[in-house]
C-alpha positions, 0 to 999 in steps of 0.5 A: 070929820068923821063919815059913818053909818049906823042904823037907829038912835046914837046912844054913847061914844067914845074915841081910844088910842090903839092902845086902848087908852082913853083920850083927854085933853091935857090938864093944865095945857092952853090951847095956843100950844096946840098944833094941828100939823099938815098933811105934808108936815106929818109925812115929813116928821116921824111920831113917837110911838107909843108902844115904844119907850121914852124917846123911841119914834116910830118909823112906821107912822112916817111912811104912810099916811093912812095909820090908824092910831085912834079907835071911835067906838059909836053905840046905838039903840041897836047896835055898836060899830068900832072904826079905825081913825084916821082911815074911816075903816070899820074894824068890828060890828055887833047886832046889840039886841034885834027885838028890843031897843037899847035903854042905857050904854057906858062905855066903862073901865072893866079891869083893877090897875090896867085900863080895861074898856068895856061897853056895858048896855042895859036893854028894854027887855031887862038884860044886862050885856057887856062887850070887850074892847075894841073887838066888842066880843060878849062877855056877858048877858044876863037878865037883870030887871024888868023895865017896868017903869020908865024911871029905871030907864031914865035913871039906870047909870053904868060907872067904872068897875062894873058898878050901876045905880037907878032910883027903883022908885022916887025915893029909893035907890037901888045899887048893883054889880057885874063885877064878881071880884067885888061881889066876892069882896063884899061877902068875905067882909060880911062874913066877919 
């Protein structure tokens, strides 16, 4: 059970490992193999680390009780808190925007082979802006488009790479990018 506090409406959250790697569930793996041990039990027994290689344990993670291995990253319409887990500790903070609200935030995968997580937010005073992961350090903030009418906010959709769709009117579709290795992709394939 997680406590926390944020101030205004909960727009998109997402929980990594320490490593920054998202966390699923297990493809293909029934629920009956899945083991919640007890507190005693994970005190007594070492963890693999997950720094570490095949077969290596971490004896850090059996000496205490309190090591973080997770990150919970919780995204408002005014601003994004980082959490430590299991400890409840509150690693970063960021003020997102003072003045206007935010419309639309994803939590999305930044970089090309190594996973690179990124909050990317779209706010109601038109700006695009994307923080780094966990430190949610800026990396951009730009004006995009202005919110003209309510459709673009229900429709505006951040994926992976920096890529984003919205339906600029009923029946047209508008694409975008914040990925400059893209962009540069694109016009060396229209120059020939």
């Amino acid at each position: 059970l997680i406590s926390i506090s944020y101030a205004g409406a909960l727009i998109t959250t997402c929980f990594l490992d320490t490593s920054s790697s998202v966390l699923t569930a297990r493809d293909g793996e029934p629920a009956e193999n899945v083991h919640v041990p007890s507190r005693s039990q994970a005190l007594s027994q070492p963890v693999p680390s997950s720094a570490g290689g095949e077969g290596s344990v971490g004896t850090s993670a059996s000496s205490s009780s309190n090591v973080d291995q997770q990150i919970a990253i919780f995204c408002s319409d005014k601003s994004s808190v980082v959490y430590a887990l299991p400890s409840q500790r509150q690693m970063y903070s960021q003020t997102i925007n003072e003045s206007a609200n935010v419309v639309t935030a994803a939590i999305i995968n930044f970089g090309g082979g190594k996973y690179t997580p990124c909050l990317v937010c779209f706010t109601a005073d038109g700006f695009l802006k994307a923080y780094s992961l966990p430190s949610l350090r800026p990396m951009l903030d730009m004006y995009f488009i202005a919110l003209s009418t309510p459709r673009i906010a229900r429709t505006m959709n951040i994926s992976n790479y920096g890529h984003g769709i919205f339906f600029s009117n009923p029946t047209e579709l508008q694409k975008f990018s914040i990925n400059s290795e893209f962009l540069r992709q694109v016009n060396i394939t229209c120059q020939f």
